[in-house]
C-alpha beads as a LAMMPS data file, in Angstrom:
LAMMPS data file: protein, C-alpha beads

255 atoms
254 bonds

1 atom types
1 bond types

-500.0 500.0 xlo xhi
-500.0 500.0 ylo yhi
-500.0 500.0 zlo zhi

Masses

1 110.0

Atoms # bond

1 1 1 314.636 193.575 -109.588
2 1 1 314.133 195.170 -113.078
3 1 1 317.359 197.027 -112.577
4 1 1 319.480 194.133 -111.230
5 1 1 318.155 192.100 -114.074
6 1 1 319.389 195.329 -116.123
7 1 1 322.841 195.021 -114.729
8 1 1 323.040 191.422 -115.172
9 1 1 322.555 191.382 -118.483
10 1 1 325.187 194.577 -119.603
11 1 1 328.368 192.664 -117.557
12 1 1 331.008 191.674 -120.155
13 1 1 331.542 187.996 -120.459
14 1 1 334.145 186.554 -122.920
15 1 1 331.618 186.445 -125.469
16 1 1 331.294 190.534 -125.083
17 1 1 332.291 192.762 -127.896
18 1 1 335.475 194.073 -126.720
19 1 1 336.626 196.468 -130.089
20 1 1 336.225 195.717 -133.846
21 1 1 339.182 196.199 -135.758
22 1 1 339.145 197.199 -139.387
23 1 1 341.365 194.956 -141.784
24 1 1 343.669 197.061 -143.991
25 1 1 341.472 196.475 -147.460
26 1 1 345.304 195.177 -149.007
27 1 1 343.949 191.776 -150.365
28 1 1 340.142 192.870 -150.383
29 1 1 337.511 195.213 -148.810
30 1 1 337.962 196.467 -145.381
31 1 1 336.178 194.477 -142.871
32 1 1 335.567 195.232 -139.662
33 1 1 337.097 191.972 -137.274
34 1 1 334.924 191.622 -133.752
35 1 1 337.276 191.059 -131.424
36 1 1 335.819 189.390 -128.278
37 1 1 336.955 189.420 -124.461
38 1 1 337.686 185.735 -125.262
39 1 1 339.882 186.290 -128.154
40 1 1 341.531 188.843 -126.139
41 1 1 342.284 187.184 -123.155
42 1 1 342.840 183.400 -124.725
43 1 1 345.555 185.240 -126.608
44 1 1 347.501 186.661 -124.044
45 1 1 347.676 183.512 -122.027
46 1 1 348.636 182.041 -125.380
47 1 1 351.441 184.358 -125.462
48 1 1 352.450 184.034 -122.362
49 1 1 352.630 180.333 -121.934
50 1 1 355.085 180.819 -125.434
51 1 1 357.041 183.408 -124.003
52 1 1 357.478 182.619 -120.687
53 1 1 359.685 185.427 -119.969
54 1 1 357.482 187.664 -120.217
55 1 1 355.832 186.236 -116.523
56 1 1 359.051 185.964 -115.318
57 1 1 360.307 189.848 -115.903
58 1 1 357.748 192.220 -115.730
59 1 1 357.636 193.796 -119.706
60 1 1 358.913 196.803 -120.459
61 1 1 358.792 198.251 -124.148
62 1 1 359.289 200.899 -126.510
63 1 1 356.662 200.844 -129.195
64 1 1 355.166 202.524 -131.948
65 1 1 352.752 200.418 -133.221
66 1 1 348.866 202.145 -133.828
67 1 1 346.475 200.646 -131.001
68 1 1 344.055 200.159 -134.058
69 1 1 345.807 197.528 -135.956
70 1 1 345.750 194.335 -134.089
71 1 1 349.930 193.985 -133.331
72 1 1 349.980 197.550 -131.936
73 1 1 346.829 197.312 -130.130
74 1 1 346.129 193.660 -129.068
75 1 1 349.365 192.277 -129.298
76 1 1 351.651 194.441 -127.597
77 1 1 349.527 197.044 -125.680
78 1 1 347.667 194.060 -124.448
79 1 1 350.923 192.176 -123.418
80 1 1 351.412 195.598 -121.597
81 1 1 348.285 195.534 -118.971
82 1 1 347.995 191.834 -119.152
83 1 1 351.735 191.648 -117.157
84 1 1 351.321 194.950 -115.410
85 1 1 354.422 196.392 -117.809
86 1 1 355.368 199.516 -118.952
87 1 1 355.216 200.878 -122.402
88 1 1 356.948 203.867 -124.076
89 1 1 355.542 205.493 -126.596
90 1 1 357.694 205.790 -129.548
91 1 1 357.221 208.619 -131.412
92 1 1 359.171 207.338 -134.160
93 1 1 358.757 205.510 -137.301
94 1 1 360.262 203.201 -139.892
95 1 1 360.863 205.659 -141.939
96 1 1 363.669 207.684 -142.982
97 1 1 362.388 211.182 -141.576
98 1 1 361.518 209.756 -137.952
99 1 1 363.591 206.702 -137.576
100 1 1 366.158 209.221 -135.768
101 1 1 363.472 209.447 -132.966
102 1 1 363.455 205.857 -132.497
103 1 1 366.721 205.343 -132.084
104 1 1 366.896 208.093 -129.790
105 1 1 364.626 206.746 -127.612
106 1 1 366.353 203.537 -127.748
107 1 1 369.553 205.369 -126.480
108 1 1 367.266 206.144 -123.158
109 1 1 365.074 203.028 -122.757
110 1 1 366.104 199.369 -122.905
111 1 1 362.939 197.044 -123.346
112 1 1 363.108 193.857 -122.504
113 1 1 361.357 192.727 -125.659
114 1 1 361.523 194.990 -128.957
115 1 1 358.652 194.621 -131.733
116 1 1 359.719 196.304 -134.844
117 1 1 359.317 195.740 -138.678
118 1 1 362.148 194.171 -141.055
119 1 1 362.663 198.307 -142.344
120 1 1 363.257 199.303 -138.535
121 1 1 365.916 196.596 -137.632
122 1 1 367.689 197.399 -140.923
123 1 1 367.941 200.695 -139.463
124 1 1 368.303 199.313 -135.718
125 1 1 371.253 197.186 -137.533
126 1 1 373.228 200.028 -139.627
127 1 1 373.172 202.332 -136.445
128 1 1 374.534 199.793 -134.068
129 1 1 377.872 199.114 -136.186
130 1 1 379.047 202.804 -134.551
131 1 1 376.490 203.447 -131.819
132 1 1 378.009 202.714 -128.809
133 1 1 375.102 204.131 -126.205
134 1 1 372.752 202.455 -128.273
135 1 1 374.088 198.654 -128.442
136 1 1 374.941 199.261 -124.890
137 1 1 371.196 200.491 -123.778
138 1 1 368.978 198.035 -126.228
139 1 1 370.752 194.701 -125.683
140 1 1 371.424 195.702 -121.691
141 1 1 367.889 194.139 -120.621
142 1 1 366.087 192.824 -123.840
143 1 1 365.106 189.308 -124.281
144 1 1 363.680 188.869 -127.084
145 1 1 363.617 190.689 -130.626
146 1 1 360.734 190.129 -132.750
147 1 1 360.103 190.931 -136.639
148 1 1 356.569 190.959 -138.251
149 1 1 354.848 192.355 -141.277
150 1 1 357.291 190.812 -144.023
151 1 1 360.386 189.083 -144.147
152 1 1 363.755 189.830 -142.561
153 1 1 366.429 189.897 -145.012
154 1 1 369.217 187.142 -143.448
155 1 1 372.070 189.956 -143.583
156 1 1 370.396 192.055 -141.355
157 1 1 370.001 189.106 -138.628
158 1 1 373.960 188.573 -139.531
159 1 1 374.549 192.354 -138.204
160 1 1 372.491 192.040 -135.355
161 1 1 374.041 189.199 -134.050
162 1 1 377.581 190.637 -134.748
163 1 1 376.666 193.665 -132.753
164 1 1 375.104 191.660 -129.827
165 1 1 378.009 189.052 -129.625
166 1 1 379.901 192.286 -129.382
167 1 1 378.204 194.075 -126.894
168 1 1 377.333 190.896 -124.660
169 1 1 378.952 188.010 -126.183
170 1 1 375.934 186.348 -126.913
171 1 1 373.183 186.140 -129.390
172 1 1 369.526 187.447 -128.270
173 1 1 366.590 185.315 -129.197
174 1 1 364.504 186.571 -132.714
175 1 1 361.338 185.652 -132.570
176 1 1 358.891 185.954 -135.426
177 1 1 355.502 184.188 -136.389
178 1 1 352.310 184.193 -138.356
179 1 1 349.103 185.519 -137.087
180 1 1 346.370 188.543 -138.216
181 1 1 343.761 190.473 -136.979
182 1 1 340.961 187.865 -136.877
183 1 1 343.359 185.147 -135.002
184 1 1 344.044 187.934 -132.229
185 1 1 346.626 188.193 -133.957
186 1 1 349.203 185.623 -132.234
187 1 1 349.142 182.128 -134.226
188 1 1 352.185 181.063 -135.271
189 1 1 355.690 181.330 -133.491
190 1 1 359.025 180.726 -133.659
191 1 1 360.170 177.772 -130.771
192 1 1 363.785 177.130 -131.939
193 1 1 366.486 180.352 -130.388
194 1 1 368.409 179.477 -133.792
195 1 1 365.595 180.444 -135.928
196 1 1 366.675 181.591 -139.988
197 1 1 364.839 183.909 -142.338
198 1 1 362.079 182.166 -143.746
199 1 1 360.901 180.153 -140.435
200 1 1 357.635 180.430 -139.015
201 1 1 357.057 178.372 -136.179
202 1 1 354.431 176.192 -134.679
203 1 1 350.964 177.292 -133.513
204 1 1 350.924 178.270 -130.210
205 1 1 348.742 176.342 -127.157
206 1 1 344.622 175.810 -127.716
207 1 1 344.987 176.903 -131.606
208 1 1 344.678 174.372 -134.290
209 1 1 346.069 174.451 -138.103
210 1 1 344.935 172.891 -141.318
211 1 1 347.655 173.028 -144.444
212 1 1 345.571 172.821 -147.426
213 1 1 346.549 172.851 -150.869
214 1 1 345.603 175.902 -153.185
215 1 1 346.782 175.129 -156.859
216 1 1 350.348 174.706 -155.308
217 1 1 350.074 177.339 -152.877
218 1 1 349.630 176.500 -149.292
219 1 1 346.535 178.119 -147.055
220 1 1 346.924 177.921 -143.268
221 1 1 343.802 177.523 -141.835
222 1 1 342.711 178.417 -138.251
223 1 1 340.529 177.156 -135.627
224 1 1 340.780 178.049 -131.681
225 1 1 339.371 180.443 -129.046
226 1 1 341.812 183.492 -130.175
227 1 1 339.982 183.073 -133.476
228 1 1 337.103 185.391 -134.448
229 1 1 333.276 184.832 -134.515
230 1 1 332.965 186.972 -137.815
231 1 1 332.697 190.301 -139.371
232 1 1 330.739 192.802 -138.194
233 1 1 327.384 193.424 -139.879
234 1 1 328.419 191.422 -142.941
235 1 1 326.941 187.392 -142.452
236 1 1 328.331 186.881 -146.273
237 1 1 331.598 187.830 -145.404
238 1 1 331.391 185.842 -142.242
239 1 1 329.973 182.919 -143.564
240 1 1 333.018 182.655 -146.317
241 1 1 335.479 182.390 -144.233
242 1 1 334.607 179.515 -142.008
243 1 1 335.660 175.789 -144.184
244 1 1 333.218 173.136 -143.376
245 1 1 335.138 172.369 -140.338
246 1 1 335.118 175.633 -138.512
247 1 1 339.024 176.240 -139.461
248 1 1 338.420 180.478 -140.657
249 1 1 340.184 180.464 -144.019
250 1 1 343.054 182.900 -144.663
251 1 1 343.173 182.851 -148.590
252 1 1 342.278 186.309 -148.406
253 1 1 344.051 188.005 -145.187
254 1 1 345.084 191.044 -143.971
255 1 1 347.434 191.642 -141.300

Bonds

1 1 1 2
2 1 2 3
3 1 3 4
4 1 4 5
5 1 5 6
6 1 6 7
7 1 7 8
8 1 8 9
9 1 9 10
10 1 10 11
11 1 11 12
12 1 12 13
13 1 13 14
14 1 14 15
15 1 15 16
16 1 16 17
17 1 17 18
18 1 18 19
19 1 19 20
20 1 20 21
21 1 21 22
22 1 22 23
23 1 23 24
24 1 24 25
25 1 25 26
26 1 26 27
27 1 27 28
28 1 28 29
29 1 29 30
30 1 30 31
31 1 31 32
32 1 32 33
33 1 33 34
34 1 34 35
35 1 35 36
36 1 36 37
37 1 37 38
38 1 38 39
39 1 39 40
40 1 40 41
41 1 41 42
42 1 42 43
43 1 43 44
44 1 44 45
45 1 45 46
46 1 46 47
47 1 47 48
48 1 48 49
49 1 49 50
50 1 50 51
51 1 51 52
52 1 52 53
53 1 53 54
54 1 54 55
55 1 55 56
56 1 56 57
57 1 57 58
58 1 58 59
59 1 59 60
60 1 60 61
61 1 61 62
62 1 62 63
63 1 63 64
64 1 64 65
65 1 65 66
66 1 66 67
67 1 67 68
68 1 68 69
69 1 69 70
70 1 70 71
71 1 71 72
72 1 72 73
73 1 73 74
74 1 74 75
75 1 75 76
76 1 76 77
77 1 77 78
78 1 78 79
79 1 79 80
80 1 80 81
81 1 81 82
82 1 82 83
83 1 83 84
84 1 84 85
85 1 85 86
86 1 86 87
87 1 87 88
88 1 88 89
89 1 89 90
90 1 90 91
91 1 91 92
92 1 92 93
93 1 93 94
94 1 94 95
95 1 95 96
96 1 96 97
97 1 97 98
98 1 98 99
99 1 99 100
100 1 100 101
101 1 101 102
102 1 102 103
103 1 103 104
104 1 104 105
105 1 105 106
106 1 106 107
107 1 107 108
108 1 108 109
109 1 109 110
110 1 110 111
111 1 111 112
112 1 112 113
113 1 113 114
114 1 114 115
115 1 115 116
116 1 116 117
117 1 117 118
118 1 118 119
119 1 119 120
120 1 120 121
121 1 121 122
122 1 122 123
123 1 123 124
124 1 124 125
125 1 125 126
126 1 126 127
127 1 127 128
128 1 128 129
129 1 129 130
130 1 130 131
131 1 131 132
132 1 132 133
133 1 133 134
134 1 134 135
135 1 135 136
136 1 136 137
137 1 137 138
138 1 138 139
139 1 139 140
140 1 140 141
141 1 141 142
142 1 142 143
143 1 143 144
144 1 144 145
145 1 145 146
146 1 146 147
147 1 147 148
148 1 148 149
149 1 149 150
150 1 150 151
151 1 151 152
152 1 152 153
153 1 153 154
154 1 154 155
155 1 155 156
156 1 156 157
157 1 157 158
158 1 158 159
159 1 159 160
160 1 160 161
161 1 161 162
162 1 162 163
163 1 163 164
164 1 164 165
165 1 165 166
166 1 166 167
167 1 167 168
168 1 168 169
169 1 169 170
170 1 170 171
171 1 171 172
172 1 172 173
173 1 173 174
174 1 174 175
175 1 175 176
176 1 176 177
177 1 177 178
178 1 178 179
179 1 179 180
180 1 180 181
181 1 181 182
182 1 182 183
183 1 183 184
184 1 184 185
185 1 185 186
186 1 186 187
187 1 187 188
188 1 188 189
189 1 189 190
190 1 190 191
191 1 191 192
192 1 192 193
193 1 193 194
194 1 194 195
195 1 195 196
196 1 196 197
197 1 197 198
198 1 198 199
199 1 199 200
200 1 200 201
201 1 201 202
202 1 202 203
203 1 203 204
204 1 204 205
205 1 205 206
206 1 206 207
207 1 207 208
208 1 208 209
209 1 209 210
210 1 210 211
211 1 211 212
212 1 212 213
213 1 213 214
214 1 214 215
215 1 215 216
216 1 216 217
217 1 217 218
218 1 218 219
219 1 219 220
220 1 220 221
221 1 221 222
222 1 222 223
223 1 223 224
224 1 224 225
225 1 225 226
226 1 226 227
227 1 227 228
228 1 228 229
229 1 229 230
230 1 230 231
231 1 231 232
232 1 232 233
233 1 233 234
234 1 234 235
235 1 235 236
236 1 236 237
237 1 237 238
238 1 238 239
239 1 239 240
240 1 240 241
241 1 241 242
242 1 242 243
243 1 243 244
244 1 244 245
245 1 245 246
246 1 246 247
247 1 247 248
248 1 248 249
249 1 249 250
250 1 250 251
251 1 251 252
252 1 252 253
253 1 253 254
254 1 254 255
């Protein structure tokens, strides 16, 4: 009895610690985000009832992402096991030494959604112009491009659309969105296929927002079951960042 009573009480319920994530420290000191079963799994059914296509093709992707910040390691790896995809491990990077590796991968792979940073589809962008096998390979299966992290300068959607109309003589959809580690981190995204620089969406199912004013500035405000209980061993921290509501307060986030 002692030992079922043992067992009972070490199963993992969505209220179980699943990983804590350390914020980056850019806007303040590193915290580390719990990140529940609950958040984990509310957010890929969140994602997937925005993205449908991602239950209606199995996902396949080509990704370089760190599994410890929340994108790399919630978002995408967990869009990964939650569909029963694939994923690629890109050994490239955004950068100018190793963003030859990505694109050569890209030559070999096509993904059926890409995740990369506004530096990566600048790069993505330039090499298409003149790279056959790679237009051909990346736009032969993908459904969906998506930018995060900063925001995507309107020429380089202008080249990627010139190159796709080219290649299939249509447009593929760019998504984008606002989210960060403590919201799981999907929050915000993009609903309309002829989406600009500068557009950020609606929040997706079971998550509410609060717009509140901040000496001119605008906060967006969280509250939903992707949304974290708190910082690990740090009740001040925790206690901050919750309004009088519940919404958690993102005056001071980190991606």
């Amino acid at each position: 009895v002692e030992a079922d009573v043992d067992i009972a009480h070490r199963r993992v319920g969505p209220e179980t610690v699943a990983k804590i994530l350390l914020t980056s420290g850019s806007t303040s000191d590193p915290k580390g985000v719990v990140t529940t079963q609950r958040m984990m799994c509310t957010n890929q059914a969140q994602l997937a009832a925005a993205y449908p296509f991602v239950q209606a093709r199995t996902p396949r992707m080509v990704d370089w992402l760190p599994w410890n910040h929340t994108f790399g390691g919630n978002h995408n790896f967990g869009m990964v096991v939650f569909h029963g995809g694939t994923m690629y491990i890109d050994d490239g990077k955004p950068t100018p030494t190793l963003m030859h590796e990505t694109l050569r991968n890209l030559r070999e792979i096509a993904p059926t959604v890409y995740f990369n940073v506004p530096t990566g589809f600048e790069a993505i962008a330039l090499a298409m112009k003149t790279d056959d096998l790679l237009r051909k390979t990346l736009l032969s299966r993908v459904q969906m491009f998506f930018y995060a992290g900063a925001a995507l300068a309107q020429p380089i959607w202008d080249s990627l659309y010139e190159s796709q109309e080219r290649e299939i003589g249509e447009r593929i959809v760019m998504g984008t969105g606002l989210g960060m580690t403590e919201s799981g981190p999907f929050g915000i995204f993009v609903t309309n296929p002829n989406v600009s620089a500068g557009d950020l969406g609606v929040p997706t199912p079971g998550l509410e927002l609060k717009l509140v004013d901040m000496g001119g500035k605008t906060e967006v405000r969280y509250r939903g079951p992707n949304i974290t209980p708190g910082y690990w061993r740090n009740e001040e921290e925790t206690k901050g960042a919750f309004d009088g509501e519940g919404f958690f307060c993102t005056i001071c986030w980190d991606w």
